[in-house]
C-alpha positions in Angstrom: 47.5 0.7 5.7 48.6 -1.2 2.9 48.1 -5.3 2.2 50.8 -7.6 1.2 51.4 -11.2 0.6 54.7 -12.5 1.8 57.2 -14.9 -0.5 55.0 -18.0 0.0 51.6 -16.3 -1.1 50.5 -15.5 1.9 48.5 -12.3 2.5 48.9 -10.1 5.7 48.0 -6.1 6.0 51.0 -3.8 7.4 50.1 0.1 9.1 52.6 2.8 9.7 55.6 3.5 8.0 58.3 1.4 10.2 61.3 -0.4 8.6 61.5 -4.2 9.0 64.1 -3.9 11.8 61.8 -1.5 13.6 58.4 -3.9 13.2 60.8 -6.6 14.5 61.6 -5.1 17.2 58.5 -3.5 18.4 56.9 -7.1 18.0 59.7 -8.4 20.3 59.3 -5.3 22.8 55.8 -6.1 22.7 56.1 -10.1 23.4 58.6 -9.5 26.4 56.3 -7.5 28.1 54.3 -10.3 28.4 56.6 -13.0 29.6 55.9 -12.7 33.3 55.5 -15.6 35.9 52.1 -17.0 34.2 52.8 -17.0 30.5 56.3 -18.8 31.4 55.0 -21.8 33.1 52.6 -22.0 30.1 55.4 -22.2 27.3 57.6 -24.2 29.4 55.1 -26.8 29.7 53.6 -27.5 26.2 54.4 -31.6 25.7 53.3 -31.2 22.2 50.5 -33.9 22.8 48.2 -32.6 19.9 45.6 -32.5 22.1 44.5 -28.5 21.5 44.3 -29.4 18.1 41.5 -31.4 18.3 39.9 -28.9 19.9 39.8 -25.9 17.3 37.3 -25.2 14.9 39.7 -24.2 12.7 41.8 -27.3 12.3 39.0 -30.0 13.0 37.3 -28.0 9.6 39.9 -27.9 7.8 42.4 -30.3 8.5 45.0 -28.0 7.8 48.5 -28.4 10.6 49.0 -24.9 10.5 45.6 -23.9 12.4 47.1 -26.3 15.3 46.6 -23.8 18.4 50.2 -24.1 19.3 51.5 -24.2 16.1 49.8 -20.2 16.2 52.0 -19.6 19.3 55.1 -20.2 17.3 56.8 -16.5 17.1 55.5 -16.1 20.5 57.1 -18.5 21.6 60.5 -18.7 20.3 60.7 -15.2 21.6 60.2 -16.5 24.9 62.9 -19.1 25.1 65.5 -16.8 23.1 65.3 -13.3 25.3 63.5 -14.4 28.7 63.7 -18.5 29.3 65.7 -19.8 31.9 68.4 -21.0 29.2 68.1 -17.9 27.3 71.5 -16.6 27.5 72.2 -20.0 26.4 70.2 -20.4 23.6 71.7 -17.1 22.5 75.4 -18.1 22.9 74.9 -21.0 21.1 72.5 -19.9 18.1 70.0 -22.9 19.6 67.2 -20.7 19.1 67.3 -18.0 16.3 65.8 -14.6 16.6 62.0 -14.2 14.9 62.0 -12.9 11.6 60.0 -10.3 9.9 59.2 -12.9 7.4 58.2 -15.1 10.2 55.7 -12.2 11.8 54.4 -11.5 8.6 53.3 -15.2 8.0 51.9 -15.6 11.4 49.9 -12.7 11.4 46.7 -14.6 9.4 47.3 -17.7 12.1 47.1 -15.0 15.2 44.2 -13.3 14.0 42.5 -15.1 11.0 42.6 -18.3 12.7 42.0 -17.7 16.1 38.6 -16.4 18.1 40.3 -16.6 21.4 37.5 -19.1 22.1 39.2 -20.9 24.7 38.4 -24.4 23.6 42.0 -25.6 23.0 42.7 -24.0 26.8 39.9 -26.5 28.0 41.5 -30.0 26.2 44.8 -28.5 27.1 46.1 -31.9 29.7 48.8 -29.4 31.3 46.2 -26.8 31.9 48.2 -23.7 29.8 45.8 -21.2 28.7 46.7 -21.2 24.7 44.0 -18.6 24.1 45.0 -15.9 26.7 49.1 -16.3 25.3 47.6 -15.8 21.6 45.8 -12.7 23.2 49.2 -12.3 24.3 51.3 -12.3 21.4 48.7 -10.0 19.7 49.9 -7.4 21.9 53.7 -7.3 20.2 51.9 -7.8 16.6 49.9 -4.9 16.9 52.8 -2.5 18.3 54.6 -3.4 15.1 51.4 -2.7 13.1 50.8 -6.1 11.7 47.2 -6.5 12.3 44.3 -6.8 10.1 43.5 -3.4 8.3 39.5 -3.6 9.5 40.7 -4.0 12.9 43.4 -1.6 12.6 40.4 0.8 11.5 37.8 0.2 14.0 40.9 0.7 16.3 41.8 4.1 15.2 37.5 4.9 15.2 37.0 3.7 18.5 40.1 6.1 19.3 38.6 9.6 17.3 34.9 8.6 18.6 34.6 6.4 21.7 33.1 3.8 19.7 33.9 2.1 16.2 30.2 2.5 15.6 29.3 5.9 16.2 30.9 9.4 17.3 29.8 9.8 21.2 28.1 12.9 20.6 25.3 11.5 18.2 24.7 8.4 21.3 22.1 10.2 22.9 20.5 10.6 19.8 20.3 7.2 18.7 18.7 6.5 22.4 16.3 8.7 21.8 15.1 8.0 18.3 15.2 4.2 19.4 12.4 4.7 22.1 10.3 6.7 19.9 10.7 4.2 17.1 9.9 1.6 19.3 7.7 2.9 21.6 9.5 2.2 24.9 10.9 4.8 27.5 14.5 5.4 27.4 17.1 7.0 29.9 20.2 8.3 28.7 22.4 10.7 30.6 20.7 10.4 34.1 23.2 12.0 37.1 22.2 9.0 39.2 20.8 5.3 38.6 21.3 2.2 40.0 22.1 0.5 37.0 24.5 1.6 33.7 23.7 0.0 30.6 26.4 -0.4 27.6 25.8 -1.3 24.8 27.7 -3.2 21.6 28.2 -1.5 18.1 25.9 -3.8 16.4 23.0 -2.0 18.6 23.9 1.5 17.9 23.1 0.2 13.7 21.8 -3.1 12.3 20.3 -3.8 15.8 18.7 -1.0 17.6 15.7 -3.5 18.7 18.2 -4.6 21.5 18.6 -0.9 23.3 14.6 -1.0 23.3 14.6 -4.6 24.4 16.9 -3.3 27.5 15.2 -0.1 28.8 11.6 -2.2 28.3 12.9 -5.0 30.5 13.7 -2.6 33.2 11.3 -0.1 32.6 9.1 -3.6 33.7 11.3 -4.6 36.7 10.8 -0.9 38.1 14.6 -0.5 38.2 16.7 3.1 38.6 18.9 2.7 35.2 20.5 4.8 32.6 22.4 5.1 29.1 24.9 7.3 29.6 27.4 9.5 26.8 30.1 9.4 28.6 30.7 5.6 28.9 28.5 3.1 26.9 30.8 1.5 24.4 31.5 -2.1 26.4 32.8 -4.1 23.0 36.1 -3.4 23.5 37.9 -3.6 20.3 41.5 -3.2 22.1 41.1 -6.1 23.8 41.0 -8.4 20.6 43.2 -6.1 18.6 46.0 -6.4 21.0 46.3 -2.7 21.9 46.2 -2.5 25.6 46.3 1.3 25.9 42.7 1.3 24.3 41.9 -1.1 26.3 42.7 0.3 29.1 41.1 3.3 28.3 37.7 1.7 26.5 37.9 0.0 29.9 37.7 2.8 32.4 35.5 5.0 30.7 32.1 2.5 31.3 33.6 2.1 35.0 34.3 5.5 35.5 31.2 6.5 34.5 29.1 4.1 36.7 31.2 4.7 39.6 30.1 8.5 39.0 26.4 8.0 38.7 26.5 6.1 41.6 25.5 2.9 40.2 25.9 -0.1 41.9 26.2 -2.8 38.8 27.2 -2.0 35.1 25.7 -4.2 32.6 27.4 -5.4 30.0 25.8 -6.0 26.3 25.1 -9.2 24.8 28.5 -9.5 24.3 30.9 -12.6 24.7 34.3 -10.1 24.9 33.0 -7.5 26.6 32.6 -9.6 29.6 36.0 -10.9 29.1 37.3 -7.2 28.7 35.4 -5.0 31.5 34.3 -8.3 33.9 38.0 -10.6 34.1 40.7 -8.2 32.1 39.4 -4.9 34.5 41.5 -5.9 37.2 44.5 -4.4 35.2 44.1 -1.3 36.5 41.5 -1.7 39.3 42.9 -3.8 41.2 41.5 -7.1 42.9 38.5 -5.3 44.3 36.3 -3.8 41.3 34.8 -0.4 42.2 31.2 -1.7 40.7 29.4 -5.1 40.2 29.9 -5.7 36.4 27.4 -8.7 35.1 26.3 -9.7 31.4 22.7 -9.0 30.2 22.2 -12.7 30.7 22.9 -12.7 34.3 20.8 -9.3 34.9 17.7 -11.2 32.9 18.5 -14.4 35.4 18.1 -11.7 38.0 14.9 -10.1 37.6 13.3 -13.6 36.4 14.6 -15.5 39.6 13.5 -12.3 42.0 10.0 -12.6 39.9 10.3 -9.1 39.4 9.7 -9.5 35.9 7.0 -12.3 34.5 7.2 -14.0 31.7 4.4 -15.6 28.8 5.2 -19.4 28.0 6.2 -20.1 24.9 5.9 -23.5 24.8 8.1 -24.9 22.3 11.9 -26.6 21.6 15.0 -24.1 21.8 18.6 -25.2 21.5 20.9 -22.8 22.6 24.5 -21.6 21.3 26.9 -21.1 24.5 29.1 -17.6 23.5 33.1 -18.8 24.2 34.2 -15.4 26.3 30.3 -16.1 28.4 30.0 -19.5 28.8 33.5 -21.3 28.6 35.8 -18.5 29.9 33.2 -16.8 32.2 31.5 -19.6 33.7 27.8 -18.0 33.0 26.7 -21.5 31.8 23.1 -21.7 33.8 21.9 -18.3 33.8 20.5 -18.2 30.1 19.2 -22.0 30.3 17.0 -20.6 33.4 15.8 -18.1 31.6 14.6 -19.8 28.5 12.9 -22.3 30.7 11.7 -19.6 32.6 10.2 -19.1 28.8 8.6 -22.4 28.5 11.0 -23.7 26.1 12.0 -27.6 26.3 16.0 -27.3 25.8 17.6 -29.7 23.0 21.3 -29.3 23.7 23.7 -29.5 20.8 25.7 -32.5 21.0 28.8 -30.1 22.4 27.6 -27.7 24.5 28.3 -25.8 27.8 32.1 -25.1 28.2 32.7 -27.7 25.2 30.1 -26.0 23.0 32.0 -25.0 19.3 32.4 -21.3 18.6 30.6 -19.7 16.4 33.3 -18.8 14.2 33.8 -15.4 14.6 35.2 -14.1 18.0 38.0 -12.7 18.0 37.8 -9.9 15.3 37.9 -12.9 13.3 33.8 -11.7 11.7 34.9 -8.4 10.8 37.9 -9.9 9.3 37.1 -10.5 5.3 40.3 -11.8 4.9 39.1 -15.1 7.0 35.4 -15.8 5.6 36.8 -18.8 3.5 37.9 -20.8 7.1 35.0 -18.9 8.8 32.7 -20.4 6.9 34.2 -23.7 6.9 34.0 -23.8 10.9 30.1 -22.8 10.9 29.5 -25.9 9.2 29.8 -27.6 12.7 27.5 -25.6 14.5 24.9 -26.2 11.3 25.4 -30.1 11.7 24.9 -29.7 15.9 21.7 -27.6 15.2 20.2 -29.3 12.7 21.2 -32.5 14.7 19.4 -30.9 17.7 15.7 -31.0 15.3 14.9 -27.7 18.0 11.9 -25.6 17.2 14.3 -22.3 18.0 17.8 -21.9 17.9 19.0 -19.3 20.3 22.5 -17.4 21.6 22.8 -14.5 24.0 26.2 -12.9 21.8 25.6 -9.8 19.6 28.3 -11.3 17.7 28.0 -14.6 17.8 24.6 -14.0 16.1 25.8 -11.7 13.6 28.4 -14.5 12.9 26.1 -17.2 12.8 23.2 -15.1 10.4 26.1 -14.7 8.0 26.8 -18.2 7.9 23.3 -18.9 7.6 22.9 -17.0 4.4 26.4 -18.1 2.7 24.9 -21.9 3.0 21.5 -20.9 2.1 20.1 -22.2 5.7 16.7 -21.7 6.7 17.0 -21.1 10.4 16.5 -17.8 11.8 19.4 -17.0 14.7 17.1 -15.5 18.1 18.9 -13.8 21.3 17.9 -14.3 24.9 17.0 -11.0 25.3 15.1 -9.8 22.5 12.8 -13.1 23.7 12.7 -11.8 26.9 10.9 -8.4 25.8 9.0 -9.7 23.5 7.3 -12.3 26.0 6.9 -10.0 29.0 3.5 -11.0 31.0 1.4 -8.2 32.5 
């Protein structure tokens, strides 16, 4: 892994030992694969109204042209219309459209993954409905086959590869389960032949936050529910899915399926993650086809579930919460109502940030875009609108139900020196369980 910076200052990181040519080309390999019947009506109908721009974070922060969301598409794009557009063979004939450079991939690799969370917002303010987030998803695919991706991702690629998780090696899970319940006090199941339910979990759980694999097994443990951890598939944050690598994906992907599928469980639960619900509850299809062999819901819906069906009670809290809306949960997966029911379930009066729901800002992180260093300067300058909104809001609590949107949002609490403390839905949930 080595970092650069290209001619115009710019920095990008380069893995492998490929020539030029040979990243070229495997980016290209990489972005035709993608141009099927979807991602060409997309490109073919961008009226460059500006609209998306208006939309990011990242540009409405900084002001800067280049964080436009289609302006990211760029490479991606000029692929398209040069080797699979309707006029291609034109375009080539005529030199109208010129091939991508290295230089050009180089450069665009900060705008691709830097600059983007994948947050969907742009897709939302998009007037010709094209999904701008799911083509940079996309084009990450041809960046990382020619190894231009950011080094930490690039590394918690290659440990999620050797270990099964970029957190922790697989065979020191159960042990991390286990000294979890005793630190906690709380019962916990790991490695059960047959449940009802599989957990996952996210790799901020299996270190910083352990609290949240007690916080799980206690709220089921309450509910009475047959549920498990399990070894062989409990990693759900699916770091090829933002990384652009689609064979760890795939395989990241099939292990927590396979595994519930084996048990006999009849719903996997996914962490309080915004991209693992994108990866293993919309991106599974892949490779399963239409019908998924298991129910696959967020910890948000589950704790919807047992509150609705009363087989959990809750204590009243009894103040003011306003409550952060995760991108990949709320915008792209529709779950907009589930954690509001809960945390009036709660007793909380809810003091919506001036955009929420589907137009709620991201946090500034998704993406990879957190455990990205390289991007904490533009990072930081995005959190500044989810400060304004809270502190806007005058809440008693500010709330999220995203592992990493709360990591994100702590870190850009104590850059700016700001005295609110980031909760999650679930954690609230254990700690407030009625007898």
């Amino acid at each position: 892994m080595t970092a650069k910076t290209t001619a115009a200052g710019v920095p990008y990181d380069v893995q492998g030992e490929m020539s030029d040519s040979e990243r070229r080309d495997a980016a290209m390999r990489g972005f035709v694969r993608e141009f099927g019947a979807v991602a060409a009506a997309h490109l073919e109908s961008c009226v460059r109204c500006g609209m998306c721009a208006e939309a990011c974070h990242f540009y409405i922060s900084t002001g800067e042209p280049a964080y436009t969301p289609i302006n990211k598409l760029q490479p991606f794009e000029q692929a398209y219309h040069r080797h699979a557009g309707p006029f291609a063979p034109i375009y080539r004939l005529l030199g109208i459209v010129p091939s991508v450079t290295i230089e050009t991939l180089e450069e665009w690799e900060r705008l691709i993954f830097d600059a983007c969370t994948l947050c969907g917002r742009c897709t939302l303010a998009c007037p010709m409905g094209i999904d701008i987030a799911d083509l940079i998803k996309k084009a990450r695919h041809g960046m990382f086959k020619a190894g231009l991706v950011p080094d930490r991702l690039q590394l918690m690629d290659r440990t999620a590869r050797a270990w099964g998780s970029p957190a922790t090696p697989a065979d020191d899970f159960a042990d991390i389960i286990r000294d979890t319940g005793e630190q906690f006090g709380v019962t916990m199941n790991i490695d059960l032949e047959k449940a009802d339910y599989l957990l996952t979990v996210a790799p901020a759980e299996l270190t910083d936050h352990t609290k949240a694999l007690a916080d799980a097994a206690k709220v089921f443990n309450k509910a009475g529910l047959s549920w498990t951890y399990h070894t062989e598939g409990f990693e759900a944050s699916n770091i090829g899915y933002l990384n652009g690598d689609i064979d760890l994906q795939e395989t990241m992907t099939r292990k927590i399926i396979d595994t519930a599928v084996r048990i006999g469980a009849h719903t996997l639960v996914l962490p309080e993650c915004g991209h693992a619900y994108g990866a293993a509850r919309w991106e599974a299809g892949r490779w399963y086809g239409d019908k998924l062999p298991v129910r696959i819901i967020h910890m948000t819906e589950f704790l919807q579930e047992v509150v609705a069906s009363r087989k959990i009670k809750l204590n009243r809290v009894g103040q003011s919460a306003s409550f952060h809306d995760p991108c990949q949960l709320v915008r792209r997966g529709g779950v907009m109502q589930a954690p509001r029911d809960v945390l009036k379930a709660l007793g909380f009066e809810i003091k919506e940030l001036e955009n929420h729901g589907a137009l709620s800002w991201c946090c500034g992180g998704g993406g990879g875009v957190v455990s990205n260093s390289r991007a904490d300067p533009i990072r930081y300058k995005a959190f500044e609108l989810k400060q304004r909104e809270v502190d806007a809001a005058g809440a008693d609590r500010f709330v999220t139900a995203c592992g990493q949107c709360r990591i994100t949002l702590t870190l850009g609490a104590k850059h700016f020196k700001w005295d609110r403390k980031v909760e999650n839905l679930l954690e609230l949930v254990a700690d407030n369980l009625a007898d």
